[in-house]
Backbone as JSON Lines, residues from 0, in Angstrom:
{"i":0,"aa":"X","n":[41.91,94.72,113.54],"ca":[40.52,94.7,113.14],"c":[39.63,94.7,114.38]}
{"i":1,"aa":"X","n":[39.12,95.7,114.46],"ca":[37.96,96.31,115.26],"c":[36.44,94.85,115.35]}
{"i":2,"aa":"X","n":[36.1,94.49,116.29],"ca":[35.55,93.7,116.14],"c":[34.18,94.63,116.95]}
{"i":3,"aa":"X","n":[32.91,94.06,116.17],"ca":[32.28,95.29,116.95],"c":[31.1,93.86,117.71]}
{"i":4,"aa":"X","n":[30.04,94.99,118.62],"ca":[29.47,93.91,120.17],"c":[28.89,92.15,119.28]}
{"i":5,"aa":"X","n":[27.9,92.89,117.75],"ca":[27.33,92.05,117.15],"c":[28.2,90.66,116.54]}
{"i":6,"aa":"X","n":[29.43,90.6,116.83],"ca":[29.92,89.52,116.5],"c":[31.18,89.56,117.37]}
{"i":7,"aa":"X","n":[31.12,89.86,118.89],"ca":[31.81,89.31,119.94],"c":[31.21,87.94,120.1]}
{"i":8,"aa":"X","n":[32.91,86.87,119.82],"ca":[32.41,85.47,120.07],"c":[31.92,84.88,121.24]}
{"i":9,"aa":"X","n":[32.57,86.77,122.17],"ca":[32.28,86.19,124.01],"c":[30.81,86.07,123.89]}
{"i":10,"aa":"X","n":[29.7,86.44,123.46],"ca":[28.52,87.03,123.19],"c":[27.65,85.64,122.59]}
{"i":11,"aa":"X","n":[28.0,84.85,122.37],"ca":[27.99,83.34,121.59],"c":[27.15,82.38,122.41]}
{"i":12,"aa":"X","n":[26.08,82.18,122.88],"ca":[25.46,81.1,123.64],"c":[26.12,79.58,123.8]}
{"i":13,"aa":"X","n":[26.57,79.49,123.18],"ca":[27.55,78.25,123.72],"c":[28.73,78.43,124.4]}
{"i":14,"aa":"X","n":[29.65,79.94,123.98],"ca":[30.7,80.47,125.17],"c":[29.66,80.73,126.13]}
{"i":15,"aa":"X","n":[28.97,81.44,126.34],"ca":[28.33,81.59,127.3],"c":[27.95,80.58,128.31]}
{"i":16,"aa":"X","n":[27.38,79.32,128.05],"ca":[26.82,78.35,128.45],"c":[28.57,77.38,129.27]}
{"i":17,"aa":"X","n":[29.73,77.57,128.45],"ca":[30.93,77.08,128.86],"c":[31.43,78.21,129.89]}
{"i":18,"aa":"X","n":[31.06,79.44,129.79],"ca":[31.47,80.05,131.16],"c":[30.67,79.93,132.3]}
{"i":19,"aa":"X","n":[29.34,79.89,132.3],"ca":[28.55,79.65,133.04],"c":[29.03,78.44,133.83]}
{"i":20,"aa":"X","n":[29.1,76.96,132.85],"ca":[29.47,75.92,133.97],"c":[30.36,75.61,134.56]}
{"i":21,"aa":"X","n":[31.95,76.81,133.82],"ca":[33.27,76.59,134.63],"c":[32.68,77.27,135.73]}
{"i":22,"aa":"X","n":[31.75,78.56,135.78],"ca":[31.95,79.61,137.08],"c":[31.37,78.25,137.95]}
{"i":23,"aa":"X","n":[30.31,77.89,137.79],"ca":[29.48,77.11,139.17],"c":[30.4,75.84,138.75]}
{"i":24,"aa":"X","n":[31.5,75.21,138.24],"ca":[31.85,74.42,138.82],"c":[33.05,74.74,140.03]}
{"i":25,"aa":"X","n":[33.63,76.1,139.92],"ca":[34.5,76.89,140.94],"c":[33.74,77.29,142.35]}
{"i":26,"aa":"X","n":[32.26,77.25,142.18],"ca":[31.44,77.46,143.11],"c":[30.95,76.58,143.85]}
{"i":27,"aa":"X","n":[30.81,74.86,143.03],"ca":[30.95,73.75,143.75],"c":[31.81,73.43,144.49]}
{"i":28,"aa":"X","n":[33.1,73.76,144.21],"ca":[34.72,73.63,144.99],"c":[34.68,74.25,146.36]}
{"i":29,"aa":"X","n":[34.39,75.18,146.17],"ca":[34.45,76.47,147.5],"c":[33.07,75.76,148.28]}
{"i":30,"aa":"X","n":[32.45,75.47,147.81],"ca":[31.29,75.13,148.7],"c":[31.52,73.83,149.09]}
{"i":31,"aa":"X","n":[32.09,72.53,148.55],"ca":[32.69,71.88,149.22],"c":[33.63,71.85,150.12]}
{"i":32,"aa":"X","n":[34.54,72.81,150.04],"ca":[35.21,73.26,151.2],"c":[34.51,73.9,152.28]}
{"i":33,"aa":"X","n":[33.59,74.7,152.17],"ca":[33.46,75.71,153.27],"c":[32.6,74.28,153.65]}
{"i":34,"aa":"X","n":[31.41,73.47,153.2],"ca":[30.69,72.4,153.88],"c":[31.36,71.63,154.21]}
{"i":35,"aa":"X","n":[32.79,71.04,153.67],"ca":[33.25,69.9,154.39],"c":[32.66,68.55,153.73]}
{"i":36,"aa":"X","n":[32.36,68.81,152.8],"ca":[31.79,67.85,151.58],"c":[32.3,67.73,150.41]}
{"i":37,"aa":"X","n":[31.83,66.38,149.7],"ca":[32.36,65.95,148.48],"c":[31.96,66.83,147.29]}
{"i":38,"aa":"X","n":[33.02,67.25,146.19],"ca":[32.63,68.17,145.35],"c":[30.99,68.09,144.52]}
{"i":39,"aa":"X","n":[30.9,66.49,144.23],"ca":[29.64,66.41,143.44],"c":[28.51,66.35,144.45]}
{"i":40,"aa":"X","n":[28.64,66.61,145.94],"ca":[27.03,66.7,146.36],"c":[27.17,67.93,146.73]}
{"i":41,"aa":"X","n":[27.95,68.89,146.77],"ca":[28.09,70.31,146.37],"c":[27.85,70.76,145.6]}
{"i":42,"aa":"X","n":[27.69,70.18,144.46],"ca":[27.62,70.66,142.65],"c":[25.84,69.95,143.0]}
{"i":43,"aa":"X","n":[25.27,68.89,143.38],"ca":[24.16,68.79,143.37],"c":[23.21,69.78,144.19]}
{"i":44,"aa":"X","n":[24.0,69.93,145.21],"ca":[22.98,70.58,146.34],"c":[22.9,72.36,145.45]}
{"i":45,"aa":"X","n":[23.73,72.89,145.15],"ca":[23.58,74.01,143.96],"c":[23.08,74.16,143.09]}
{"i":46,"aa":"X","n":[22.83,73.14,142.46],"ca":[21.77,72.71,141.45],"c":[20.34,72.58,141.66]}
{"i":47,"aa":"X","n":[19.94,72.35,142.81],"ca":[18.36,72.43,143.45],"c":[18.2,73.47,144.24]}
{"i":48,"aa":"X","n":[19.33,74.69,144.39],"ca":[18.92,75.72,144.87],"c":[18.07,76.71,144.29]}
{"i":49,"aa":"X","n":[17.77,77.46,145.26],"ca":[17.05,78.76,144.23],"c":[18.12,79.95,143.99]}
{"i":50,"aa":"X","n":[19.71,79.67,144.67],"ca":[20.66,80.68,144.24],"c":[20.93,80.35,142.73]}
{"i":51,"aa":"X","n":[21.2,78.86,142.3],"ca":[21.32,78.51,141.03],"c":[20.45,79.05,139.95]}
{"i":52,"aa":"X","n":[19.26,79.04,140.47],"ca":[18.18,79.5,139.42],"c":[18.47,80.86,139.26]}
{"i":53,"aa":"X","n":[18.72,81.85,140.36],"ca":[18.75,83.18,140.11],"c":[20.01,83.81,139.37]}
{"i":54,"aa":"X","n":[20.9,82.4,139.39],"ca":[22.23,82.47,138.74],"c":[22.14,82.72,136.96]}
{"i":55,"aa":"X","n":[20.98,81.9,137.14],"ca":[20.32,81.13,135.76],"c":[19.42,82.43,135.05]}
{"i":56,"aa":"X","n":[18.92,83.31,135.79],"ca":[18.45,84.36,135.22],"c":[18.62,85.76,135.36]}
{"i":57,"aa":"X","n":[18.83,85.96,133.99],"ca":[19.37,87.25,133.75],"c":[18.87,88.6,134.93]}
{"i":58,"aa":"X","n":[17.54,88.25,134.86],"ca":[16.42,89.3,135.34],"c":[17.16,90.25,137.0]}
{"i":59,"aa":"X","n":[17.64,88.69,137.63],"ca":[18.03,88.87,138.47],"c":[19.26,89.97,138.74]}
{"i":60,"aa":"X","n":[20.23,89.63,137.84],"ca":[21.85,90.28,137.89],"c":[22.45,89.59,138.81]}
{"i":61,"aa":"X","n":[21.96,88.78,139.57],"ca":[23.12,87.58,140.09],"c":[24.29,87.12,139.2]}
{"i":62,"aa":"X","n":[24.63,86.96,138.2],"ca":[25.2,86.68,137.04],"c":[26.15,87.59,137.05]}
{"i":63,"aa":"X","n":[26.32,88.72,137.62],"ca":[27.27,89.84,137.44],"c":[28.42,89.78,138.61]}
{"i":64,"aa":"X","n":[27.76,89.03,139.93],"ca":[28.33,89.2,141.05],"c":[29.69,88.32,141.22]}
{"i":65,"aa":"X","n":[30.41,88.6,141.92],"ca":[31.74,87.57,141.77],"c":[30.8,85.93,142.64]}
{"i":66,"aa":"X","n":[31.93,85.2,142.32],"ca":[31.86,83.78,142.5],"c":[31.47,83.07,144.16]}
{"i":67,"aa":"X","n":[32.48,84.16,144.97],"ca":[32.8,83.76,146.25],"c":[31.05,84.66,146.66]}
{"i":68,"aa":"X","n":[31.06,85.81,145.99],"ca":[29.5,86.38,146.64],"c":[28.64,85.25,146.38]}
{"i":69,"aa":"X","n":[28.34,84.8,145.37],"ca":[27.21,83.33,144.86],"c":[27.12,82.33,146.02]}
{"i":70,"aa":"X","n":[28.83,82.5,146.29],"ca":[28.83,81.21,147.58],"c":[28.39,81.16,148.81]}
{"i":71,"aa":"X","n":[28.47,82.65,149.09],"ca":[28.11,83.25,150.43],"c":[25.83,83.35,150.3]}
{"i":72,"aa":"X","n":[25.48,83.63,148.88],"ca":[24.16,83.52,148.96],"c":[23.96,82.49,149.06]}
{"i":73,"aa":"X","n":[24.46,81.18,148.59],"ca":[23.93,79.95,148.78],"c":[24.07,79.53,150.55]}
{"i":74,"aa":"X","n":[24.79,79.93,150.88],"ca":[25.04,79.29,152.2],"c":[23.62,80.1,153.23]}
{"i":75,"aa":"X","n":[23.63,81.13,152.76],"ca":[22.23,82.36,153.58],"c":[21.37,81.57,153.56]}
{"i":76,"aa":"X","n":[21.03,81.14,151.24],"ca":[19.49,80.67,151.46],"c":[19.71,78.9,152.18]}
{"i":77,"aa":"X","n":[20.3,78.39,152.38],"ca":[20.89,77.49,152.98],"c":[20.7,77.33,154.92]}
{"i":78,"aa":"X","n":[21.1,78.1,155.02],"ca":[20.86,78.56,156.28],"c":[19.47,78.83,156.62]}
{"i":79,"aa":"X","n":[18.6,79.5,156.03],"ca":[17.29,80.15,155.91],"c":[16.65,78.7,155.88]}
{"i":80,"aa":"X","n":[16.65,77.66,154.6],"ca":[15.87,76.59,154.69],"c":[16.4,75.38,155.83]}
{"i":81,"aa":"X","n":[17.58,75.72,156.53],"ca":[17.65,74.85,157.85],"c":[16.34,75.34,158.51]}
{"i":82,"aa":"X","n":[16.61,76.6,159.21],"ca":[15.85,77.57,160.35],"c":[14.08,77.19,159.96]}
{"i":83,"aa":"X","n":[13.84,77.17,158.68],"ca":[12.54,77.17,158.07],"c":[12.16,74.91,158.87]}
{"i":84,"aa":"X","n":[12.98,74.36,157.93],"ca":[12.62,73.52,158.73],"c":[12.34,72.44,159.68]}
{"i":85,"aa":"X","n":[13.08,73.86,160.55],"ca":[13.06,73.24,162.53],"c":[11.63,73.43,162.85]}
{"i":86,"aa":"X","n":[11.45,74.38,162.57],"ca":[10.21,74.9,162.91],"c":[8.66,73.96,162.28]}
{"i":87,"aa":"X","n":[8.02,73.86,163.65],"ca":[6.73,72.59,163.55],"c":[5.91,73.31,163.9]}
């Protein structure tokens, strides 16, 4: 039985919402590793980013990109708000 797009369960806002928080909790991991930090201030510091937000919206297509790319933008805009503020 042919299941057609209108009732793919992948398609389901609550699967959705459960893939969403396994991906960024795989993205907290890696980012605790590459920082050298504890998983939950990895999972926090991602959470007040603006990579998270863009994760968070469709508009963007961040959402499409693999996991390890997400990790590598967070660390940029990361990098960017060190450099931003050294500067007096």
């Amino acid at each position: 039985m042919e299941q057609t797009i209108s009732n793919d369960p992948v398609k389901s806002p609550v699967i959705q919402e459960i893939i969403m928080s396994n991906r960024i909790g795989a993205i907290s991991v890696e980012l605790a590793k590459r920082l050298d930090i504890e998983p939950v201030k990895a999972l926090q510091m991602f959470y007040e980013s603006q990579t998270c937000a863009d994760l968070h919206d469709k508009s963007t297509g961040l959402y499409l990109y693999g996991d390890l790319y997400i990790v590598d933008e967070f660390l940029l805009e990361n990098e960017h708000k060190g450099e931003n503020s050294s500067v007096v």
